[in-house]
C-alpha positions in Angstrom: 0.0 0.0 0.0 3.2 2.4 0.4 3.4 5.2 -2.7 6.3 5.0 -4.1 7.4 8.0 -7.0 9.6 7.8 -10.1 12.6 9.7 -10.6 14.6 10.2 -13.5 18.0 9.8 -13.1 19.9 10.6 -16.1 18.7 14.3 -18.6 17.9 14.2 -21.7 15.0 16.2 -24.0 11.6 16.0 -23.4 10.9 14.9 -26.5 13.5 11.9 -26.9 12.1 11.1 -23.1 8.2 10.6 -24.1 8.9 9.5 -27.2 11.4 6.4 -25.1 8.1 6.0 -23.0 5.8 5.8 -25.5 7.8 3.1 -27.6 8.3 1.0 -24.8 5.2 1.1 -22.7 2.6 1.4 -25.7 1.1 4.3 -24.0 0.4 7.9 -25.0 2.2 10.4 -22.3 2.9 13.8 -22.5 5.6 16.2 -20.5 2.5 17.2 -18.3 1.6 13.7 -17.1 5.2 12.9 -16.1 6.0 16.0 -14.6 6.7 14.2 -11.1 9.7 12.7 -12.5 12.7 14.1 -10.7 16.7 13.9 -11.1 18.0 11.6 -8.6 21.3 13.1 -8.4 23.0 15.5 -10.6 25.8 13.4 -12.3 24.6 9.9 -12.6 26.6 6.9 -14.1 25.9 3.8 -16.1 28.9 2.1 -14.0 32.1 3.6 -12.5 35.6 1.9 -12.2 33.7 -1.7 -13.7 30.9 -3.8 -12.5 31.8 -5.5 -9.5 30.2 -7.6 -6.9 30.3 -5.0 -4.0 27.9 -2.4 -6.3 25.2 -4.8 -5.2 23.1 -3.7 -2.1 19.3 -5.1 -1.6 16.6 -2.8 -0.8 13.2 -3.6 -0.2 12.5 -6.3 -2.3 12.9 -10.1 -1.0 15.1 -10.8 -3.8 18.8 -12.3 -2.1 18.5 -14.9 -4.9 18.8 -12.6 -7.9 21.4 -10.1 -6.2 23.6 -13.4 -5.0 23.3 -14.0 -8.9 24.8 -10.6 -9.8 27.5 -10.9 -8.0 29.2 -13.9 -9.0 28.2 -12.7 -12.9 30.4 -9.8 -12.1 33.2 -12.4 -11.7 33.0 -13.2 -15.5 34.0 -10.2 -17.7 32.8 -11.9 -20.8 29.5 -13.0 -19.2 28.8 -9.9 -18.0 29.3 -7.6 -21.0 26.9 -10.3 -22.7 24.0 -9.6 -20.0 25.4 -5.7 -19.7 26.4 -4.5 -22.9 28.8 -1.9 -22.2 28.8 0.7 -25.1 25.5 2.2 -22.6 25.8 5.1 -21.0 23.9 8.9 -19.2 27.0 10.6 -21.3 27.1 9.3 -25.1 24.0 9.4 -27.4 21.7 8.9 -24.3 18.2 9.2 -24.6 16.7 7.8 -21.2 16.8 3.8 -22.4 19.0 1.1 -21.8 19.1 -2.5 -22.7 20.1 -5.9 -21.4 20.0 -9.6 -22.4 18.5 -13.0 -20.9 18.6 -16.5 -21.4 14.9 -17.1 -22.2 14.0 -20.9 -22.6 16.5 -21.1 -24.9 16.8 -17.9 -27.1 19.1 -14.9 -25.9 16.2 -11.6 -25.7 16.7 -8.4 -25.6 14.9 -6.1 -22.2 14.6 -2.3 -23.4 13.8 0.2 -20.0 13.3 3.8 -19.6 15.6 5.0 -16.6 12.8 5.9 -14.4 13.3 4.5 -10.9 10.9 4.1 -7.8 11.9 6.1 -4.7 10.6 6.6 -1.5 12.0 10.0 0.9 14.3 10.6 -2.0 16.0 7.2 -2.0 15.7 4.5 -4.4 13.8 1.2 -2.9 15.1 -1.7 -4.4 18.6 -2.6 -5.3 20.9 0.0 -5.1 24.9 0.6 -5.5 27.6 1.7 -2.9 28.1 4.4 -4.8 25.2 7.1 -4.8 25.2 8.6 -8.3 26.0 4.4 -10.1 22.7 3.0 -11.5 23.9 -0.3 -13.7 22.9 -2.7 -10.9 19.5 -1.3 -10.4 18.8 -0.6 -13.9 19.7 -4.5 -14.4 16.9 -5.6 -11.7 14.3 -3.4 -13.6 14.7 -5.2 -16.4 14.8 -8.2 -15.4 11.4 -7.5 -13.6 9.9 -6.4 -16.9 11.1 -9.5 -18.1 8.9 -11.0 -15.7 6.1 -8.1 -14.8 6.5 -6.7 -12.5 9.2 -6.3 -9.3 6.5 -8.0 -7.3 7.1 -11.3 -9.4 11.2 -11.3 -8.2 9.9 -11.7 -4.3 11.2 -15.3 -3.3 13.1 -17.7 -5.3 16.2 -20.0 -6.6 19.5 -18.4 -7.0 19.5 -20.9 -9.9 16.4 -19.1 -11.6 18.4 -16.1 -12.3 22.3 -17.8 -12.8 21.0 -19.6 -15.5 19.1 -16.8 -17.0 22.3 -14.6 -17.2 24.3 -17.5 -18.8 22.0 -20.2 -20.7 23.5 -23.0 -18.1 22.5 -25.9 -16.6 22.5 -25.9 -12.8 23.3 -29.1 -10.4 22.2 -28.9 -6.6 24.2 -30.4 -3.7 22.4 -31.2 0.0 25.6 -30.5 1.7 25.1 -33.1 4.0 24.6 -35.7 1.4 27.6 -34.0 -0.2 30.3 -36.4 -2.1 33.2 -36.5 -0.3 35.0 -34.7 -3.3 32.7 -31.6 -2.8 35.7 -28.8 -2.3 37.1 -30.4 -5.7 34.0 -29.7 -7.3 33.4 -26.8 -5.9 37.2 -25.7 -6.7 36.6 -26.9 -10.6 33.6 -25.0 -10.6 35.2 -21.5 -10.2 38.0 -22.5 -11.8 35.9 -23.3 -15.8 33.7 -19.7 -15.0 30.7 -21.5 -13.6 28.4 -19.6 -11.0 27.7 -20.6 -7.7 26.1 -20.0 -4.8 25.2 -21.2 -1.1 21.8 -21.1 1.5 20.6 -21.8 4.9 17.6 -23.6 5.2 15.6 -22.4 7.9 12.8 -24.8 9.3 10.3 -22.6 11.0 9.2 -19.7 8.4 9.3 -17.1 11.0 12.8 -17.0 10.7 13.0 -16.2 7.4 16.3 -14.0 7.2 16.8 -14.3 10.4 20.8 -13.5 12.1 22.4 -15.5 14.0 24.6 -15.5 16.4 27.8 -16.1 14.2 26.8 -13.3 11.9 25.4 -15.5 9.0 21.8 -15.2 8.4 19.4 -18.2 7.7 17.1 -18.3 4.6 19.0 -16.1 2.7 21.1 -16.7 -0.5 24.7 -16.0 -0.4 27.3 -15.7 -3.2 30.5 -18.2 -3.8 33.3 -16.0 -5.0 36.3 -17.9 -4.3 37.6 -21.2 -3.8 41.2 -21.6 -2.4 44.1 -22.8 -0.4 46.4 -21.4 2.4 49.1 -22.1 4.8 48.1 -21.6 8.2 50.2 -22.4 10.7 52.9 -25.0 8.6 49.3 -26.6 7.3 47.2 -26.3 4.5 43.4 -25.0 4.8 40.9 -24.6 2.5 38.8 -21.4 2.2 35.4 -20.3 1.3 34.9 -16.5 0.0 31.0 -15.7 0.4 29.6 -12.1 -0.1 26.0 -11.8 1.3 23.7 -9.6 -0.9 22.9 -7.0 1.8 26.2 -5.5 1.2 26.3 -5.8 5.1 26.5 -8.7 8.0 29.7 -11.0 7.9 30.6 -14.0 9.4 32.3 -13.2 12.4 34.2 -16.2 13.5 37.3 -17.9 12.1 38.7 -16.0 9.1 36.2 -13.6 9.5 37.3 -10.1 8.3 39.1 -9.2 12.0 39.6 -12.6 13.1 43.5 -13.5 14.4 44.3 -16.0 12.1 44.9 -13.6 9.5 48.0 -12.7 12.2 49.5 -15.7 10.8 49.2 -14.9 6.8 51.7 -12.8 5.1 51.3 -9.3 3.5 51.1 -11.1 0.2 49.1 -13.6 0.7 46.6 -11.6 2.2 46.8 -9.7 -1.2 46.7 -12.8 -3.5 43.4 -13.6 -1.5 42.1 -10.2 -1.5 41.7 -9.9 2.5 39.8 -6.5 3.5 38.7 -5.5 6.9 35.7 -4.1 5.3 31.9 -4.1 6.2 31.1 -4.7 2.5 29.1 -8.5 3.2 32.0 -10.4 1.7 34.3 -13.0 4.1 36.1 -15.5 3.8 35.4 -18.5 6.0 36.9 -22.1 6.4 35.8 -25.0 4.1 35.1 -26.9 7.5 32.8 -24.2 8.6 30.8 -23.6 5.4 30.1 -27.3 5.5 28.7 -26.9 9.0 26.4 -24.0 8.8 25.4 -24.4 5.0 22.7 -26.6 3.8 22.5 -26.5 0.1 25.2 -25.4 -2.5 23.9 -24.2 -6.5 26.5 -24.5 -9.0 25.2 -22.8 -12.6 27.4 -25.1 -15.1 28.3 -23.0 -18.7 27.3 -24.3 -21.8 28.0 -23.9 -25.6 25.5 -20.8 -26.2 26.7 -19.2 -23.2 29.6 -17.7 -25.5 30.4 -17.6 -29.1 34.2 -18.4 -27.6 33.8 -20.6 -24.5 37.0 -22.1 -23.4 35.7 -23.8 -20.2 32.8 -26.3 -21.1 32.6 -28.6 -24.1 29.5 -30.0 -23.7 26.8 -30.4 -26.3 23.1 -29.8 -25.3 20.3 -31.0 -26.8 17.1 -28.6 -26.3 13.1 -29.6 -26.7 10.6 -28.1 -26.4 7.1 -29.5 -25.2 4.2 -28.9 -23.4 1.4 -30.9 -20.9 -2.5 -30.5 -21.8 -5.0 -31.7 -19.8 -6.8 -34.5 -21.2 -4.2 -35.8 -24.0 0.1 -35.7 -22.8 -0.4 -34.4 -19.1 -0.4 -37.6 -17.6 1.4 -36.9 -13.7 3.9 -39.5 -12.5 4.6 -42.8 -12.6 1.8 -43.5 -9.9 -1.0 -43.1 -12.5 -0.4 -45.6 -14.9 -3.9 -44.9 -16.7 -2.4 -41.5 -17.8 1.3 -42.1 -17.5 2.0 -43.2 -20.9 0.3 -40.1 -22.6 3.2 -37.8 -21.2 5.3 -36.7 -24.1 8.5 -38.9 -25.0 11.9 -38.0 -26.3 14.2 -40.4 -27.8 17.9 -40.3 -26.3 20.5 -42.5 -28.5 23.6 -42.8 -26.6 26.2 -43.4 -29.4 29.5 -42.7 -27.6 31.1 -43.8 -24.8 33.4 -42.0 -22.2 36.8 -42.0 -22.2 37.8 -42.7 -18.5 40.7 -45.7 -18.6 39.2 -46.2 -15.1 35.8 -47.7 -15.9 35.8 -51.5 -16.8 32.3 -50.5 -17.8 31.3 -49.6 -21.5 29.3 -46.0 -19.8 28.2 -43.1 -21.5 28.0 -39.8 -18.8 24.9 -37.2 -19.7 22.8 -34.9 -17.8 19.0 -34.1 -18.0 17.5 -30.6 -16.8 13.2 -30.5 -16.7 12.5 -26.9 -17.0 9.1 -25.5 -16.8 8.4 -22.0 -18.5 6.7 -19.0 -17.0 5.6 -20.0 -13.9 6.8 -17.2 -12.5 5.6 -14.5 -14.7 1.9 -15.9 -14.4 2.2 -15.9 -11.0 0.1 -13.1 -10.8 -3.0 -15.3 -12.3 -2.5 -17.7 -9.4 0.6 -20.2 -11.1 2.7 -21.8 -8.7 5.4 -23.8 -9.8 4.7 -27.3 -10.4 5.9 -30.6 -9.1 7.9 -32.0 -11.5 10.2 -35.0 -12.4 11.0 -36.8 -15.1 12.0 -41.0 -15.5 14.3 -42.9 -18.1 13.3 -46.2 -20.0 15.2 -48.4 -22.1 13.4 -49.0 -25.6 13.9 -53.2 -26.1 11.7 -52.8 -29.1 14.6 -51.9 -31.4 13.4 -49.4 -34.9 10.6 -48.6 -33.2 9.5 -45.0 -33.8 5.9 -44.7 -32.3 4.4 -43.9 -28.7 5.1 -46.0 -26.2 1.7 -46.8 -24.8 1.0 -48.6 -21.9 2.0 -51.8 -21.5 5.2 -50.6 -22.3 5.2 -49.1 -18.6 3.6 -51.6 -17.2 6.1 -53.9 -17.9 9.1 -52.2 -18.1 10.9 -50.4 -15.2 12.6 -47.3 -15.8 16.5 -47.1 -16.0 17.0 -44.1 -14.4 15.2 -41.0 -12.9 15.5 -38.2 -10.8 15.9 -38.0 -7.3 13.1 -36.3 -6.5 9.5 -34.9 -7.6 10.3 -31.4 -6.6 8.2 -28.2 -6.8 11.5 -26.0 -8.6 11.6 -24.3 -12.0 14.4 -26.8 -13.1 15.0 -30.2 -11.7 18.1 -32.0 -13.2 20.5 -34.7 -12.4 23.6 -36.6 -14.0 23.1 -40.2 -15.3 25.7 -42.9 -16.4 24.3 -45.3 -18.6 25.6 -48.1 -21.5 25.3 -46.9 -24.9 21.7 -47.8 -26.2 18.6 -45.8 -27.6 16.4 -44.8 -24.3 13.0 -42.5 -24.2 13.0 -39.7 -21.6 9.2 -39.4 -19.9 8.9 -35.2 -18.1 6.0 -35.4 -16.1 4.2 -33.4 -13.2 3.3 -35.5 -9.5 -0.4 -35.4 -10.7 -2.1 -35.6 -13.7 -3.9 -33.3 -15.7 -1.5 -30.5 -15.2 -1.4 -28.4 -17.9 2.0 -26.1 -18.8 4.7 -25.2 -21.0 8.6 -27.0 -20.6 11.5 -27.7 -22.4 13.7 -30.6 -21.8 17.9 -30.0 -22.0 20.0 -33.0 -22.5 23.9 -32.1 -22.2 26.8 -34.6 -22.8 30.5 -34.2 -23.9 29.8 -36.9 -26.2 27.6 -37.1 -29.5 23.5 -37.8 -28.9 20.9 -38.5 -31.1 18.4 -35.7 -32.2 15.7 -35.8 -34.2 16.5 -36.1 -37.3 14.8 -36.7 -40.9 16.3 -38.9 -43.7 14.6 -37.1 -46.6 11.6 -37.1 -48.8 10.7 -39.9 -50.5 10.6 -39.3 -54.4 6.6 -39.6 -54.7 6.3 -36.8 -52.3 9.4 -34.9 -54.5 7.2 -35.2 -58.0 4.0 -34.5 -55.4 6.2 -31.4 -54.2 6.8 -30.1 -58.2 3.7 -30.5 -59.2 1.5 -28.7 -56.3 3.7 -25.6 -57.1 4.7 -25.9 -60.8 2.0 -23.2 -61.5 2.5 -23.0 -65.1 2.2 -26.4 -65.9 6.1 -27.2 -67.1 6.4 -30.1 -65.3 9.3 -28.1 -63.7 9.4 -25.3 -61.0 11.7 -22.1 -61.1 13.6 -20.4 -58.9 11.0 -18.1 -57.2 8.7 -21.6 -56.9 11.7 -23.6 -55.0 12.1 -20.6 -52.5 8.4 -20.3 -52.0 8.4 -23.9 -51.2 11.6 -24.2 -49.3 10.5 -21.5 -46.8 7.7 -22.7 -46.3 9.2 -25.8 -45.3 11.2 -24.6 -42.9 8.0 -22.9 -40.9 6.2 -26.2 -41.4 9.5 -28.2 -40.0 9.5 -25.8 -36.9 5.6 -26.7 -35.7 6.1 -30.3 -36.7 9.1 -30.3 -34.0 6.7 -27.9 -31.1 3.9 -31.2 -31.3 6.6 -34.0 -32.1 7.7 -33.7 -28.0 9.2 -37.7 -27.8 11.4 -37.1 -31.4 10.0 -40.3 -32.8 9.7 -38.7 -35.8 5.9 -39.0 -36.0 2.8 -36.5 -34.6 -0.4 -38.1 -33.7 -3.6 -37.3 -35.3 -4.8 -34.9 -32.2 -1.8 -33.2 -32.5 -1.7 -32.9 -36.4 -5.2 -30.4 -36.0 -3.5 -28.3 -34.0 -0.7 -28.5 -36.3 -2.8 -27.4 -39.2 -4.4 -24.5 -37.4 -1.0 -23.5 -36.5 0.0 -23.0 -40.0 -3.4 -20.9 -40.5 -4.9 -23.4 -42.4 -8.8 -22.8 -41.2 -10.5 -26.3 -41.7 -13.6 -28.3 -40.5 -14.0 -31.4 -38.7 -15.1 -33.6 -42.1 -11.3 -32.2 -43.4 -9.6 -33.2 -40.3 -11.1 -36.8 -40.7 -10.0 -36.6 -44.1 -6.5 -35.7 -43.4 -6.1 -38.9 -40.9 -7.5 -41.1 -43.4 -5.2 -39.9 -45.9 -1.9 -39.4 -44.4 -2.5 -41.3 -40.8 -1.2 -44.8 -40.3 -3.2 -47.7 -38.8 -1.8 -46.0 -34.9 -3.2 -43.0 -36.0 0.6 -41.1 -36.2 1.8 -39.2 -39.2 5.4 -39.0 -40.2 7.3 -36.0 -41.2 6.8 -36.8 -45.1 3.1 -37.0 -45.0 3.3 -33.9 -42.6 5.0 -32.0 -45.0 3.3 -33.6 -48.3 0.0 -32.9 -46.4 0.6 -29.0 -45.8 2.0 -28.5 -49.6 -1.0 -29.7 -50.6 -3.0 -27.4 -48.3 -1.4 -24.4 -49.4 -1.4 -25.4 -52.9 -5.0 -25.4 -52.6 -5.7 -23.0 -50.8 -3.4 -20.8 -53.7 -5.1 -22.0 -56.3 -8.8 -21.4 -55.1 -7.5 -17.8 -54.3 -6.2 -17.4 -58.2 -10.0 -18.5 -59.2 -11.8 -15.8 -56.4 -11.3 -12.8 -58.9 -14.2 -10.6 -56.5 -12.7 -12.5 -53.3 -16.8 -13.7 -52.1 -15.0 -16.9 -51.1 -17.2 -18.5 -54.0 -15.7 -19.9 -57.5 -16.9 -21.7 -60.6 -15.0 -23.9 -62.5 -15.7 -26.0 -65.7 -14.8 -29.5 -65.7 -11.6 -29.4 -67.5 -10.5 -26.5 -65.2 -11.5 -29.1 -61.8 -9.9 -31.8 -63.9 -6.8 -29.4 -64.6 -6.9 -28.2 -61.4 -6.8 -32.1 -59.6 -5.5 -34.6 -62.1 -1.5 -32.9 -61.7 -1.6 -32.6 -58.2 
């Protein structure tokens, strides 16, 4: 209920500043109506001396997880400039916008914002930097609430949400108490390749949400791993934890705090080479042995391929489908509704390479899964909460087979592999080690009837199977020429071939949204929705006759009949236009012309 105003903080001409406003909010204002904008200090910045991590402060907003995110971005230049580009600022050829980029399901999106800021007693409310007159940090969190409507959506969350977001990663959880007793290895390879981490403390009882304690670390919050390293202390090694807290404020105040006494011990330049400051700026170092005593769950944001165009720490290849759930025909909850289970949508997995560790007497191949499900948050607002979600791994024994498992499949076939949990997250995911074979991944919700948007992320440092097509057959090729020879030839030209090969291509891409298991095929459901897609407006009696036409005997249509199906459609539809001279949606043709007309095609 608290009134918050908007200030501007940068100056630039009326003009250029309603006309920002108006192209980015799809509104109407005029100098009158935003006359309550204000400056918020006379010489603003974009960024000063670089974006670090200790520009970060949180303001009102419940947002730790985001913030934590920010500052371990700022620890990789090239990510950063990639999420902030750089050539922005309140000097050069400013005009009261700037711009930033996401990971967005998949595709990198560009987030346009005015520079107006909410303010309360002259200050702003949300994130802020140390520095008064720097903005880069809280510009960033604007957009980033556009991206998902509103600063209200950001209140509560993963710092996983927003690592993966800035980098188009994959993210693995660790229980520290169920952590592998290599976990400081990990952890060290982590920071070490560029990947993003951060660390929590559960708290059980929701009253103490962010709550101190004693030691000076606070429970429920999200903190930020910066550094991973090694000293002497004492003629002995020790391992060391650096953690910055998003407040900008409240350290650890035990061993290796900021004032503690064993820094007495460490030389002038090793206290340089580890970057030791007796600061209140919420970063502090603390001992490996102590993180894994107070911490309860560690989040490490692993880079892939379309993080950079030039990534020198990951090799992996990923594998990205999208799918969806709808009630009443592929939402079919867990494994514990085997009426329903087997309508989920499948995706075929071909292992084809194994690994290369000497070590393993086992033929293995090593791949991770990640279950994503899309815009929960942004529809909070309408009541979404995140879903329970999981996903399970079967074996296909019934080698060539390219249709829909159904289900007796499942009722007779355990899975291989799963994950861990059913878990109410925007991404679940988990690493698997399997023998090279041909397997079908099953994403479900717990319960059935659930509907929503996902895509499913397979990453390996070997070669896996996608979908893939092995060409047209030649009947459908001579089909293809004659539907759009329009001249009658028996050949088509240039202008013909690149009608038809675009339109492929936008007919390939909504085959792949319904084909969710890659078999290659879409079922007859699915190929209406299809149709409509492609703004072909039909009637039921046409929809039977496409199934009878192109279906097989399950009912499932191939990508050749798909594609032999729409060039016929459109071919139609083409020709019937060239006949409606007055456009009354009414035509006349003589019998040679309906002979003309159907005999080619």
């Amino acid at each position: 209920g608290q009134t918050y105003h908007l200030y501007r903080i940068g100056k630039c001409s009326k003009t250029a500043f309603t006309s920002v406003l108006n192209r980015h909010h799809n509104a109407c204002y005029s100098w009158s109506s935003i006359s309550v904008l204000q400056e918020i200090c006379e010489n603003p910045r974009f960024i000063i001396g670089g974006a670090n991590r200790t520009d970060i402060c949180q303001g009102e907003l419940g947002n730790c997880w985001f913030l934590a995110a920010i500052a371990c971005l700022t620890l990789n230049k090239k990510l950063l400039c990639r999420v902030i580009p750089h050539d922005q600022s309140f000097i050069q050829n400013y005009a009261g916008i700037f711009h930033f980029q996401f990971w967005r399901y998949g595709d990198w999106v560009d987030v346009v914002i005015d520079d107006c800021l909410p303010t309360y007693n002259n200050q702003l409310v949300f994130t802020k930097s140390s520095q008064r007159n720097e903005f880069w940090s809280a510009l960033l969190e604007k957009a980033y609430a556009k991206l998902h409507g509103s600063y209200e959506a950001l209140k509560g969350g993963n710092t996983t949400e927003a690592m993966e977001d800035f980098t188009g990663g994959v993210t693995e959880f660790y229980e520290i108490k169920d952590a592998p007793k290599d976990i400081y290895k990990i952890m060290k390879h982590a920071i070490d390749r560029g990947s993003l981490m951060a660390s929590s403390i559960d708290t059980i009882v929701p009253m103490q949400y962010e709550t101190r304690m004693s030691c000076g670390l606070v429970k429920g919050h999200a903190y930020s791993v910066t550094a991973v390293e090694e000293t002497v202390f004492k003629g002995e090694k020790i391992r060391l934890v650096r953690l910055r807290n998003p407040w900008g404020q409240v350290e650890w105040n035990g061993a290796w705090s900021d004032k503690s006494e064993e820094w007495d011990s460490v030389n002038e330049a090793e206290k340089i080479r580890l970057q030791h400051k007796v600061v209140e700026d919420g970063e502090f170092w603390i001992s490996f042995q102590d993180f894994m005593r107070h911490f309860t769950k560690l989040e490490i944001c692993n880079l892939t391929p379309d993080t950079l165009e030039v990534d020198k720490f990951q090799t992996w290849t990923v594998s990205v489908n999208e799918g969806r759930w709808v009630r009443g025909c592929s939402a079919g909850g867990c494994r514990n509704y085997p009426d329903t289970f087997w309508t989920n949508p499948q995706y075929r997995l071909k292992l084809l390479e194994e690994d290369d560790d000497p070590e393993d007497e086992e033929v293995i191949c090593s791949f991770l899964v990640a279950l994503m499900q899309k815009n929960r948050r942004k529809e909070r607002k309408l009541g979404a909460n995140l879903y329970t979600i999981g996903f399970a791994i079967y074996e296909v024994t019934m080698h060539g087979t390219k249709h829909h498992l159904q289900k007796d499949f499942f009722l007779y076939n355990a899975s291989k592999a799963r994950s861990k949990t059913y878990i109410n997250m925007r991404e679940i995911s988990e690493r698997f080690r399997l023998p090279p074979s041909e397997y079908v991944i099953i994403p479900s919700t717990y319960d059935p009837h659930q509907e929503g948007e996902f895509i499913l992320r397979v990453f390996s440092e070997k070669r896996n199977k996608d979908l893939r097509s092995e060409g047209f057959e030649l009947e459908s090729c001579r089909s293809m020429i004659a539907l759009m020879d329009t001249d009658g030839s028996g050949k088509i030209n240039f202008d013909e071939f690149r009608h038809l090969w675009d339109k492929i291509k936008s007919w390939q891409k909504i085959f792949k949204r319904y084909d969710t298991d890659h078999s290659g095929t879409i079922n007859s459901y699915e190929m209406r929705n299809a149709v409509n897609d492609a703004g072909f407006r039909l009637n039921n009696q046409l929809y039977d006759i496409i199934t009878m036409r192109y279906a097989d005997k399950n009912m499932n249509i191939d990508f050749n009949s798909f594609i032999c199906c729409f060039v016929r459609l459109d071919a139609m539809f083409r020709a019937f236009h060239a006949f409606d001279k007055d456009g009354d949606g009414i035509i006349k043709l003589n019998v040679l012309e309906w002979l003309q007309l159907t005999l080619y095609a």
